[in-house]
C-alpha positions as CSV (number, residue, x, y, z in Angstrom):
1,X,96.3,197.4,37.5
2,X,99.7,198.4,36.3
3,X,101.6,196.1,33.7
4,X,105.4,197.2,35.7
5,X,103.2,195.9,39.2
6,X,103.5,192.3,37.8
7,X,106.0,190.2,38.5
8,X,106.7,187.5,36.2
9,X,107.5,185.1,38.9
10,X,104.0,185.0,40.0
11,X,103.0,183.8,36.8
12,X,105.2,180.9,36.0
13,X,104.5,179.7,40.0
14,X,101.0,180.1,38.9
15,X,100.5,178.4,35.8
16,X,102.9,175.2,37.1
17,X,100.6,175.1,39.6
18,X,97.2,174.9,37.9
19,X,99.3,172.7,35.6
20,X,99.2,170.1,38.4
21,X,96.5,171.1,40.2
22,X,98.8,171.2,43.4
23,X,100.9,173.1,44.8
24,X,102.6,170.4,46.3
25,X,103.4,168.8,43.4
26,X,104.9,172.3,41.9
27,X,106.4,172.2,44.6
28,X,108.6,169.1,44.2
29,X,109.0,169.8,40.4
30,X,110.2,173.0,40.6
31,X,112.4,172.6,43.6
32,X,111.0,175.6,45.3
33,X,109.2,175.2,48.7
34,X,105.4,175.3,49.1
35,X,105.4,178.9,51.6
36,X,106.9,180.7,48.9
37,X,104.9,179.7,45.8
38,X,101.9,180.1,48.2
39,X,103.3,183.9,49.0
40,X,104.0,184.6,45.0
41,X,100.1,183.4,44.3
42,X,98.3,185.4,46.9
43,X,100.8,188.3,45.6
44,X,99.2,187.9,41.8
45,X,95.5,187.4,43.4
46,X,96.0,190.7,45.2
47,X,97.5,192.8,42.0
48,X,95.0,191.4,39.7
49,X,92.2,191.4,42.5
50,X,90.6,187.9,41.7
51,X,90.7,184.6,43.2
52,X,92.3,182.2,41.5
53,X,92.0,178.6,42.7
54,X,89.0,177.0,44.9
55,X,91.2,175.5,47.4
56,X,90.2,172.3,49.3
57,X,92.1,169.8,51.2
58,X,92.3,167.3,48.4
59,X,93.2,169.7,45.2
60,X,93.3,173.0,43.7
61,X,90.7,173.8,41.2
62,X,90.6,176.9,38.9
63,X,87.6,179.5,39.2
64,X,86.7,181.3,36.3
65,X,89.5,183.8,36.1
66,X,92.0,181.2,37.1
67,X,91.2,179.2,33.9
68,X,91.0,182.3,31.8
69,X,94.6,182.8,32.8
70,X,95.4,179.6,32.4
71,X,94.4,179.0,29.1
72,X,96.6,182.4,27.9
73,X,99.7,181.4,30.2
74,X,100.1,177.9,28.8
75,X,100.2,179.0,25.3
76,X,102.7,181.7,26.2
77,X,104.6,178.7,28.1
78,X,104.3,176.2,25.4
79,X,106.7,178.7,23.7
80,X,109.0,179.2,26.5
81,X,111.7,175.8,26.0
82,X,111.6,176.7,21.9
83,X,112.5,180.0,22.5
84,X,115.8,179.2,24.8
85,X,116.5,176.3,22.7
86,X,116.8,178.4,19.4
87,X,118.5,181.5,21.3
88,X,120.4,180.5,24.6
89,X,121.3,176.8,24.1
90,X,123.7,177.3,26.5
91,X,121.2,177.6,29.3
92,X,119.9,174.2,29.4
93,X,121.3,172.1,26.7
94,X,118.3,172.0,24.6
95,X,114.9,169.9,25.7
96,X,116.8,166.7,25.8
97,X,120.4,166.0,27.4
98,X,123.1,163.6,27.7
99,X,125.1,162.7,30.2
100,X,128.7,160.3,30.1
101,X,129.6,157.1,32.1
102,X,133.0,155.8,32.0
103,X,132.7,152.5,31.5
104,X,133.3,149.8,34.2
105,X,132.7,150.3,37.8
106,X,131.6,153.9,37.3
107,X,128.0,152.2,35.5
108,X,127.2,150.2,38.8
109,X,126.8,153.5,40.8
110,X,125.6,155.4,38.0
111,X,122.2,154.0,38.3
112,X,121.0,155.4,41.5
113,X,122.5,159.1,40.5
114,X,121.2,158.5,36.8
115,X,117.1,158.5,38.5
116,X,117.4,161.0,41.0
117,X,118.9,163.1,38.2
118,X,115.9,162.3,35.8
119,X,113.6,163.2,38.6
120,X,115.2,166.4,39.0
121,X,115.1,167.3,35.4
122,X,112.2,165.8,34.6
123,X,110.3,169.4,34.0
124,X,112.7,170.7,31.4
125,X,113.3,167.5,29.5
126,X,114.8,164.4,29.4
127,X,118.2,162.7,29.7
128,X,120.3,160.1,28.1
129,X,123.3,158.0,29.1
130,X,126.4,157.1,27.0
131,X,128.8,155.1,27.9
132,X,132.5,156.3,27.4
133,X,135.5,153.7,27.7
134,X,138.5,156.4,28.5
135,X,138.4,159.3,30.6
136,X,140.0,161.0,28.0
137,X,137.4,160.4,25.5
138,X,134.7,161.8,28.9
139,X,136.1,164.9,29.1
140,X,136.5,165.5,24.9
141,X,133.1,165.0,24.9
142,X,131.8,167.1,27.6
143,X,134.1,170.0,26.4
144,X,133.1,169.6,23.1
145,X,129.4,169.8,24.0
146,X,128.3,166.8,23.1
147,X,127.9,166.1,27.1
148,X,126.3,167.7,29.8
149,X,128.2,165.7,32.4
150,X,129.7,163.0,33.1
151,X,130.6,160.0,35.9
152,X,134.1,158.1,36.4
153,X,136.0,157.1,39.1
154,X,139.4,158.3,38.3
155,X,140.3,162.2,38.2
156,X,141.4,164.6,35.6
157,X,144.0,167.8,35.5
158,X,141.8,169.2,33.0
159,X,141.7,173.1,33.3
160,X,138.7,173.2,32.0
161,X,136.6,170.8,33.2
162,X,135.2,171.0,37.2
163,X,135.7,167.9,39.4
164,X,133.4,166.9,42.2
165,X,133.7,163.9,44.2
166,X,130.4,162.4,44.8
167,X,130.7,159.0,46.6
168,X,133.2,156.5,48.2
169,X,131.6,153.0,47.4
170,X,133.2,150.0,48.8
171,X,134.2,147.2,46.3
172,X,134.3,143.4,47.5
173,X,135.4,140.2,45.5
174,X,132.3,138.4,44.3
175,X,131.7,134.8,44.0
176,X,128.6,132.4,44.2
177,X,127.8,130.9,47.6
178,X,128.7,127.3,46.1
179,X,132.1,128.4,46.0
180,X,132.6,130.7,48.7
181,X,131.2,127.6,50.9
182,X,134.1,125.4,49.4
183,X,137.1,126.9,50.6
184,X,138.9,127.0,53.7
185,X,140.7,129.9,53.2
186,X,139.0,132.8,50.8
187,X,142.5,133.6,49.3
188,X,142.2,130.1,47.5
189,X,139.0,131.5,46.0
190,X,141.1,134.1,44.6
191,X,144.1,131.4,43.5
192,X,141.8,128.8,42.2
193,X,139.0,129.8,40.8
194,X,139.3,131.9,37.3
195,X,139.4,135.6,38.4
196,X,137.8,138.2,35.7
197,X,138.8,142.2,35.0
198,X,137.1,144.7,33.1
199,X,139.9,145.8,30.7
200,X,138.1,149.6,31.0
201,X,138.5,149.4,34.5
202,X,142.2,150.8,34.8
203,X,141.7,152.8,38.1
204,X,139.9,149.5,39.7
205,X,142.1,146.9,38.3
206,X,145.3,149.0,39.7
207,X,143.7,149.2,43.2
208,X,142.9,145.1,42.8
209,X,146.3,144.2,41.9
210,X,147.7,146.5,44.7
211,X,145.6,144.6,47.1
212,X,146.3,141.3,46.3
213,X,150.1,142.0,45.7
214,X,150.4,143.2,49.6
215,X,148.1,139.8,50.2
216,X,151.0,137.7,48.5
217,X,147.5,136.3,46.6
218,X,148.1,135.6,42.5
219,X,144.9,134.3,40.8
220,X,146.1,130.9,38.2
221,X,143.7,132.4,36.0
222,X,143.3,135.9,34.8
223,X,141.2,136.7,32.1
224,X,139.1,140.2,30.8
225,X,135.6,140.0,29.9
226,X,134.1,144.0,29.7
227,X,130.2,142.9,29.4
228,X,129.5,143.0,33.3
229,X,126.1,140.8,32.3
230,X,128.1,138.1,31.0
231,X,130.6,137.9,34.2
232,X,127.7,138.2,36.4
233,X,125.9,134.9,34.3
234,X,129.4,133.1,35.3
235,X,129.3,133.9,39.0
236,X,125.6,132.6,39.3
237,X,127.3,129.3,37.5
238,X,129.8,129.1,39.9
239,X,132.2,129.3,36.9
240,X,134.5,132.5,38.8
241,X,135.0,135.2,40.7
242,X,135.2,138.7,39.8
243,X,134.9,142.3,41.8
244,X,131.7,144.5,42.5
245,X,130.3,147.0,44.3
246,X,128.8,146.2,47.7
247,X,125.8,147.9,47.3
248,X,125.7,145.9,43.3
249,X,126.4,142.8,45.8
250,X,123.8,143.4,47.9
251,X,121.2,143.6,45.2
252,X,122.3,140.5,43.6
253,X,122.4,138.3,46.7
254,X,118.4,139.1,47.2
255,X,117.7,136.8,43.9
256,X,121.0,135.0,43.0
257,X,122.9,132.9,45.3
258,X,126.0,134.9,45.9
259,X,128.5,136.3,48.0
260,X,130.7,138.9,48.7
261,X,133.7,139.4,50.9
262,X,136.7,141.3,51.4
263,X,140.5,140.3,52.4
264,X,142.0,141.6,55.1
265,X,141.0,145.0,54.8
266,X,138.0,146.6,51.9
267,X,138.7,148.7,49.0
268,X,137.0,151.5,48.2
269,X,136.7,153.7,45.0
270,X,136.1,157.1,44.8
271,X,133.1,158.5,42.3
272,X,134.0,161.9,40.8
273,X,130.9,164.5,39.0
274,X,133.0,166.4,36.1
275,X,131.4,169.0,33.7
276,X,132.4,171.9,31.7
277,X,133.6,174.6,34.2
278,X,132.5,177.4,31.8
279,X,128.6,175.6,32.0
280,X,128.7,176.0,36.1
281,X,125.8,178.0,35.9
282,X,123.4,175.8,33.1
283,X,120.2,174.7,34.7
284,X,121.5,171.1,33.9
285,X,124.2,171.3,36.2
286,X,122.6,173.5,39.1
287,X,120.2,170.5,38.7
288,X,123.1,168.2,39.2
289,X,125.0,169.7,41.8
290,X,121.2,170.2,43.7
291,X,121.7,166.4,44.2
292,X,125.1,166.6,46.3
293,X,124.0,169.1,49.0
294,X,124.1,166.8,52.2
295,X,120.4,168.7,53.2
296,X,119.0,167.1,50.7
297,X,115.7,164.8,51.9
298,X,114.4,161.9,49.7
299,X,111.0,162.6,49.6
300,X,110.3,158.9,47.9
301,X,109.2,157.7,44.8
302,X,106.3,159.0,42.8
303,X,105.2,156.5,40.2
304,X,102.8,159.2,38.6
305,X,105.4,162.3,38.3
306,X,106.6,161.2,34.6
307,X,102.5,161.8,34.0
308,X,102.5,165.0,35.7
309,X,104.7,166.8,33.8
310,X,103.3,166.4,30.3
311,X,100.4,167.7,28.5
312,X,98.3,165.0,28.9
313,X,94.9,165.3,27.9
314,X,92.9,164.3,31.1
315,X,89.9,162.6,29.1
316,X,93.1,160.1,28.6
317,X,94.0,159.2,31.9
318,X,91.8,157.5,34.5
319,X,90.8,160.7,36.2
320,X,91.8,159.3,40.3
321,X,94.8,157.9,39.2
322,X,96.7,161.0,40.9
């Protein structure tokens, strides 16, 4: 065996999956599908002439040689995030990145992006979230370096930062079903009943205004309350009515009596990705943008993948729990 015959490839695919014990769990880590990490492993088998795994239906086990390797690879891997960390920061953004929500609207379809995200760069680290009242102070941050990335739902004419939209969410007034069931007509809802703003939410509250302008429709009461908890405790109380997401409005109404509904016509917002143009290439945002492409198939929830991809020593784990 020659030393220029190996390709390096073939051993990172190899030791993520003896890591596992599956392939198709290396599979879904590192985003790379199961024919061509099965190709790369019969490749190394071949140059180094030994068989690696004992392969049966339910998991991969090493053979002698295999754990031989093993044992060398993961200490040479162990090594691998310290070394970019201390020499190309720029590639990843360190073991552990944040990310930026502006705050108000944005947070509500944060969440759902916010875990797929984690899934997706689960095997290089993990992520936080801060929360970010202006856009202004969002795109400081990210260009400073202090953020990977960030979410918000108005746009920038930054030249520096790139600008993806992401979704188009529907936003509906919000009320409990005690007071919804009251009125007549829903614009007295909207007259009568104390209507609440998120003082953050300058992009959402001009679109709100708009609406209910061209609807000839002036709440009594306006008043600004930026802890969405709190306004959401006061809508369960049938104390007033506010405005959410219809996807925030569906999840509610499954354990709180409450109801959305739209006048006339629905608003929606617009969700926008932005990041530091001259980081397009980082592993944290091919990661990101990964999660836009329209081919991209929900493969479900695995409650054990967190476990997976740490060192964990087995004798600490109940041994069928994945």
């Amino acid at each position: 065996m020659i030393m220029k015959n190996i390709n390096w490839n073939w051993i990172y695919y190899f030791y993520e999956v003896a890591r596992y014990s599956s392939m198709t769990d290396a599979s879904r880590v590192m985003g790379i599908s199961l024919s061509t990490i099965s190709e790369q492993i019969s490749h190394l088998e071949k140059e180094l002439n030994v068989k690696l795994f004992h392969r049966s239906i339910r998991k991969l086990d090493l053979t002698r040689e295999g754990q031989a390797l093993y044992t060398i690879v993961k200490e040479m891997f162990k090594y691998g995030p310290m070394i970019v960390k201390n020499l190309s920061p720029d590639m990843i953004g360190g073991n552990q990145i944040k990310i930026g929500v502006q705050e108000g609207i944005a947070t509500e379809y944060s969440s759902s992006l916010f875990y797929d995200y984690w899934d997706k760069y689960i095997a290089y680290g993990t992520v936080g979230v801060e929360r970010i009242s202006m856009l202004e102070e969002l795109v400081r941050n990210i260009l400073k370096g202090k953020l990977e990335w960030g979410i918000a739902c108005e746009v920038t004419d930054h030249e520096k930062i790139a600008l993806k939209k992401v979704a188009t969410e529907e936003v509906q007034f919000c009320c409990s079903k005690n007071i919804y069931d009251a009125f007549k007509d829903k614009k007295d809802i909207i007259k009568y009943i104390p209507f609440i703003s998120n003082s953050w939410d300058h992009a959402l509250n001009e679109k709100v205004s708009n609406h209910l302008a061209l609807l000839r429709c002036t709440p009594n009461e306006y008043i600004e309350i930026d802890q969405r908890d709190l306004v959401l405790d006061l809508i369960r109380n049938d104390r007033c009515v506010s405005v959410f997401t219809k996807q925030t409005i569906k999840k509610l109404s499954t354990t709180a009596a409450v109801k959305g509904f739209s006048m006339d016509k629905a608003i929606f917002m617009d969700f926008y990705l932005l990041w530091d143009k001259e980081r397009s290439k980082s592993l944290s945002i091919k990661k990101l943008l990964e999660l836009c492409e329209p081919c991209l198939v929900d493969k479900g929830h695995d409650s054990f993948l967190q476990l997976k991809v740490v060192d964990i020593p087995k004798e600490l784990l109940i041994s069928p729990l994945f």
